[in-house]
MARSE-868288 format. One record per residue (C-alpha): residue in three letters; z negated, y, x negated; chain; residue number from 1. Coordinates in Angstrom, 1 decimal. Example, Ala and Ser with C-alpha at 12.3 -4.5 7.8 and 13.67 -1.06 7.14 Angstrom:
BEGIN
ALA:-7.8:-4.5:-12.3:A:1
SER:-7.1:-1.1:-13.7:A:2
END
This chain:
BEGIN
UNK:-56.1:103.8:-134.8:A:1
UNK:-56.0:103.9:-138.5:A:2
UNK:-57.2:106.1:-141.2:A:3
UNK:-57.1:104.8:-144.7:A:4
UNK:-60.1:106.7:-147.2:A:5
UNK:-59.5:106.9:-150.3:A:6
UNK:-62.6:106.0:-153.3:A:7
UNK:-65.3:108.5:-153.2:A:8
UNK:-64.3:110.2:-149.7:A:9
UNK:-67.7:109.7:-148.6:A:10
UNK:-68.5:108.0:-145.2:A:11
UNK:-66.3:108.0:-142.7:A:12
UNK:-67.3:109.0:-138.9:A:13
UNK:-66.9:107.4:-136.1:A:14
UNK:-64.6:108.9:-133.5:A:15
UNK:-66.7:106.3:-131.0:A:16
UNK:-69.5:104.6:-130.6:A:17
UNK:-67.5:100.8:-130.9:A:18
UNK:-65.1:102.1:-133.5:A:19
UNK:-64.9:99.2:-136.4:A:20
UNK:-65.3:100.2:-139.7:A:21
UNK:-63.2:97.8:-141.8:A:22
UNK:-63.1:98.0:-145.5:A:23
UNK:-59.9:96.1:-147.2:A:24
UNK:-59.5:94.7:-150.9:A:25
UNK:-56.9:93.7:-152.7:A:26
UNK:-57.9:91.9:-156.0:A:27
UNK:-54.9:91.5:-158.4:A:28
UNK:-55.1:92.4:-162.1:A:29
UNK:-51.1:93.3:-161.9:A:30
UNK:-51.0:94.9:-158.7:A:31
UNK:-53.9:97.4:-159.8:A:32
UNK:-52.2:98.7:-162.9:A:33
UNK:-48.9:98.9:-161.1:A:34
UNK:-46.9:95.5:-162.4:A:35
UNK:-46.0:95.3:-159.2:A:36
UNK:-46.5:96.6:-155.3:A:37
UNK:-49.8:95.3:-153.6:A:38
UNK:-48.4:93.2:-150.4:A:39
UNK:-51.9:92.1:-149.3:A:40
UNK:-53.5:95.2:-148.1:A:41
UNK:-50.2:95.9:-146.2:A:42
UNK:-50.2:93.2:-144.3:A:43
UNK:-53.6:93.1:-143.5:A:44
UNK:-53.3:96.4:-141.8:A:45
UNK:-49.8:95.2:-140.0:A:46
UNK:-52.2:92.7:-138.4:A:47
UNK:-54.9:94.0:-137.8:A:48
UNK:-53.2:96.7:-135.5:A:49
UNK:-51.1:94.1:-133.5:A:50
UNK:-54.7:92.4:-133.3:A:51
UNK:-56.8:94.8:-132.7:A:52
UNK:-57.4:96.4:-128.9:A:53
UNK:-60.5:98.8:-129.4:A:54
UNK:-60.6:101.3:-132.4:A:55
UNK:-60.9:100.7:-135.5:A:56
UNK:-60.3:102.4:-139.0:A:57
UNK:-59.7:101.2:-142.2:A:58
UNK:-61.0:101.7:-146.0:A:59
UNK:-59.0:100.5:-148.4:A:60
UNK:-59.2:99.1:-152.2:A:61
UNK:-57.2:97.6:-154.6:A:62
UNK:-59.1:96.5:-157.4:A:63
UNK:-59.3:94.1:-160.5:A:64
UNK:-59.8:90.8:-161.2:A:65
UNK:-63.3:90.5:-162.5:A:66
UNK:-66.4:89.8:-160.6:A:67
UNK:-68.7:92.7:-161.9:A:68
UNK:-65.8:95.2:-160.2:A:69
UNK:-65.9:93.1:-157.2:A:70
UNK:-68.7:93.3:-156.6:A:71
UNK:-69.6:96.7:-157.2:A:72
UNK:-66.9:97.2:-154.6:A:73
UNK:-68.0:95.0:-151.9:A:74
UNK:-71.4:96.5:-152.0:A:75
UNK:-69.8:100.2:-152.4:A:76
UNK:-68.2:99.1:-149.3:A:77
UNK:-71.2:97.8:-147.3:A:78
UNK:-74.0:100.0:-148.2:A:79
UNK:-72.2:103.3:-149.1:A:80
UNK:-69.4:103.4:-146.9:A:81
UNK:-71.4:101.9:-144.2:A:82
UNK:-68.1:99.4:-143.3:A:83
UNK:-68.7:96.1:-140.4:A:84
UNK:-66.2:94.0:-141.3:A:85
UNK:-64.7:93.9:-145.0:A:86
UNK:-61.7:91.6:-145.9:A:87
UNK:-60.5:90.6:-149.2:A:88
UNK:-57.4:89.0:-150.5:A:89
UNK:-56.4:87.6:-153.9:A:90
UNK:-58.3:85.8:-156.5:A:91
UNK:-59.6:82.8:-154.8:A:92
UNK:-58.2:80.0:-157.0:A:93
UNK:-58.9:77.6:-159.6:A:94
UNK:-57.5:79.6:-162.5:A:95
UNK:-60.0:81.0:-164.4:A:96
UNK:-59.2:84.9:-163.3:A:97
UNK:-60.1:83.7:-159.9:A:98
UNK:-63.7:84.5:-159.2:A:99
UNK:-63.9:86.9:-156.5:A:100
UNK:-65.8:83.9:-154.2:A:101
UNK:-68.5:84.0:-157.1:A:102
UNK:-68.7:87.8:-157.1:A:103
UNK:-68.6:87.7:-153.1:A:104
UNK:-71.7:85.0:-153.2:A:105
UNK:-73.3:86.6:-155.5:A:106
UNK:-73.5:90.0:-153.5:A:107
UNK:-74.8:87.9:-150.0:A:108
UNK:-77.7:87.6:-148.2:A:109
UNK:-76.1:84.3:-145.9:A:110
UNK:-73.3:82.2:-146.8:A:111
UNK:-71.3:81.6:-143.6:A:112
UNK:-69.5:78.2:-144.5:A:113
UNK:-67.6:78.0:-141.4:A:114
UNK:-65.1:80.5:-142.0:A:115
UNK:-64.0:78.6:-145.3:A:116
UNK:-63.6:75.3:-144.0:A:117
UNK:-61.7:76.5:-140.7:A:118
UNK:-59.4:78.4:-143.3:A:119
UNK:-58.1:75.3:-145.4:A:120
UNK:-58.1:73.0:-142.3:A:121
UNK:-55.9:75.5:-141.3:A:122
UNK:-53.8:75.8:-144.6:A:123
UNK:-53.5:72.0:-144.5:A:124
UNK:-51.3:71.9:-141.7:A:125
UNK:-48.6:73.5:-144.0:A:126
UNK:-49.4:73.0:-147.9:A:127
UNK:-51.6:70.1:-149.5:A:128
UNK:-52.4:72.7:-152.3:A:129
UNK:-54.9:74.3:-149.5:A:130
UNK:-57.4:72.1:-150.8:A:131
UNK:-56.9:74.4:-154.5:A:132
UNK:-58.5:77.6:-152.5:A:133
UNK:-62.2:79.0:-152.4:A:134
UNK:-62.3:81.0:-149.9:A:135
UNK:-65.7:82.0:-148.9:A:136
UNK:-67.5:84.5:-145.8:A:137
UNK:-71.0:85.6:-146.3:A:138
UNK:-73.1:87.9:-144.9:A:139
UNK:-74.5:91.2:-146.5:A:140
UNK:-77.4:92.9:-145.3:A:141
UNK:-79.6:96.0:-146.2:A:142
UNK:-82.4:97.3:-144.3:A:143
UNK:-80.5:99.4:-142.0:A:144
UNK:-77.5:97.2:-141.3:A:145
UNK:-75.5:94.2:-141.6:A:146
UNK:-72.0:93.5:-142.4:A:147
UNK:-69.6:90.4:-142.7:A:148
UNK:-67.6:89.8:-145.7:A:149
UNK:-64.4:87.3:-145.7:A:150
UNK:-62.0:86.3:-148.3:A:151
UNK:-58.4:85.7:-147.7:A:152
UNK:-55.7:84.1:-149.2:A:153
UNK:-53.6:86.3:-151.0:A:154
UNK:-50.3:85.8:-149.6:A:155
UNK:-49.4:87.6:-146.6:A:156
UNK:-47.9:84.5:-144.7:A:157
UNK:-51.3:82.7:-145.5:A:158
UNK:-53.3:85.8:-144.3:A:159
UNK:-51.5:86.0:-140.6:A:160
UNK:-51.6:81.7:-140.4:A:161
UNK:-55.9:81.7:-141.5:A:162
UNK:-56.3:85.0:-138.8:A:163
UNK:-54.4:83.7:-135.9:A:164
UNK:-54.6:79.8:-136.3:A:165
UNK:-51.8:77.2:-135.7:A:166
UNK:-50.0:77.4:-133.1:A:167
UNK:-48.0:74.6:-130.8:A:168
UNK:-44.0:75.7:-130.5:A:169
UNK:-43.4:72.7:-128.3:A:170
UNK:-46.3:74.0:-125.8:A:171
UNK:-45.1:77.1:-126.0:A:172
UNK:-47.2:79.2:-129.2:A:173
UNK:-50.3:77.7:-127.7:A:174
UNK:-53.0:77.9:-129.8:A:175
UNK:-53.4:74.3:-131.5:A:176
UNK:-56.2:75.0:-134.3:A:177
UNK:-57.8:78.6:-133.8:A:178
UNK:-58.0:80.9:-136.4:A:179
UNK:-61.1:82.5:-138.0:A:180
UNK:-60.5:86.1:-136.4:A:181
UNK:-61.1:84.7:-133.2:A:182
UNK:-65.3:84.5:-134.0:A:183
UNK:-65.1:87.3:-136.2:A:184
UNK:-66.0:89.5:-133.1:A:185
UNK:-68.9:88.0:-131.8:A:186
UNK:-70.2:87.3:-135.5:A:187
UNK:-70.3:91.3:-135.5:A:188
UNK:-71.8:91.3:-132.5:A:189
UNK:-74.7:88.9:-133.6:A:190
UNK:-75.3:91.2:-136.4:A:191
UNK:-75.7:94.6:-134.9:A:192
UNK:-72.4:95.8:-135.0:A:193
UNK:-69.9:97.4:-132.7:A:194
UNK:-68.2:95.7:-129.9:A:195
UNK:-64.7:94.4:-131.0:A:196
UNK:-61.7:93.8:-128.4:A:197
UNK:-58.9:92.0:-129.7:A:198
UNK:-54.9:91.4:-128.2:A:199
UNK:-54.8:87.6:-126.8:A:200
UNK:-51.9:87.3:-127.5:A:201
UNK:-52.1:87.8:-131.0:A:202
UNK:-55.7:86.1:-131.1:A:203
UNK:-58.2:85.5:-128.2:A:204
UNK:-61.8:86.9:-129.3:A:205
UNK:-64.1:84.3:-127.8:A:206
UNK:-67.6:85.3:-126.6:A:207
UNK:-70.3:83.6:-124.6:A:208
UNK:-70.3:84.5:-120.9:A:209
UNK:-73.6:86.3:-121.5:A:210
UNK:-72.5:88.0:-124.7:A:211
UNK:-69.4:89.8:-122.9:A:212
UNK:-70.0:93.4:-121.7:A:213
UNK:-67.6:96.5:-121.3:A:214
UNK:-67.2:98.9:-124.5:A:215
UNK:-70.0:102.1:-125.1:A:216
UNK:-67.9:104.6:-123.6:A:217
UNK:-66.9:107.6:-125.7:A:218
END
């Protein structure tokens, strides 16, 4: 399920109890003023309903390229629109437009290093330039909830390798390096949020035996 909110909607409800909130940015200077069509925010949703086995709905932003804006948004996103999950994509590079890891940091409450270095390990496997991106995850809490924030890269193909991982042709697409999706599930789980199912065959959400349980029912 997907329902896309436009800015100043209010909150959205949840049509059940483990329905994901997921909040979506798109940080491109050009694509914001209409230079040209925003690819990233597509894509992300393409995936994310292959992915995705439980509900889920999305809120979606495409913004500028300056930190004070991202960060206004991330935090819109977290505290007002009450979002679990929010992923970004664009502006993670060495140029000097490309800040939104510094506006993403600067809006944490825990840095969750893992997510970045799985990302260009896995981005290694099919550019050297992977080592140019700053991709960053952090945590964002306020007193009544938690959410996890993760930047992408901004190019589509880059988005679906960094989610899904690298996968074996010669073994048959089994997974060689997993991708960062994969503990994006429990993460939410560790940090009060709902209980996220995702397609295997896409990518395999992995749990501890003791952290698996059916979905809330409706």
């Amino acid at each position: 399920m997907t329902t896309a909110t436009p800015k100043n909607s209010g909150k959205p409800t949840r049509n059940y109890p483990d329905e994901i909130v997921i909040g979506l940015v798109s940080i491109s200077d050009r694509a914001s003023t209409g230079v040209y069509e925003d690819k990233g925010i597509p894509a992300l949703q393409e995936w994310l309903g292959a992915a995705l086995s439980s509900p889920w709905q999305v809120v979606t932003r495409l913004i500028q390229d300056d930190a004070p804006t991202i960060s206004a948004t991330l935090t819109e996103l977290v505290d007002e629109v009450g979002c679990d999950l929010v992923l970004t994509t664009g502006g993670t590079g060495p140029s000097r437009r490309d800040v939104t890891p510094e506006a993403t940091l600067s809006v944490a409450t825990k840095e969750m290093p893992g997510f970045g270095e799985q990302m260009r390990q896995i981005s290694l496997n099919f550019v050297p330039t992977a080592i140019l991106s700053r991709q960053v995850a952090v945590i964002r809490e306020t007193a009544e909830r938690a959410a996890l924030i993760i930047n992408l890269p901004g190019q589509p193909k880059s988005i679906r390798e960094t989610l899904e991982g690298l996968r074996d042709a010669e073994a048959g697409g089994a997974v060689k390096v997993p991708g960062i999706f994969a503990a994006v599930p429990y993460c939410i789980d560790l940090i009060g949020g709902p209980y996220v199912e995702t397609n295997a065959d896409v990518v395999k959400a992995f749990r501890p035996k003791n952290a698996q349980r059916a979905p809330r029912p409706a």
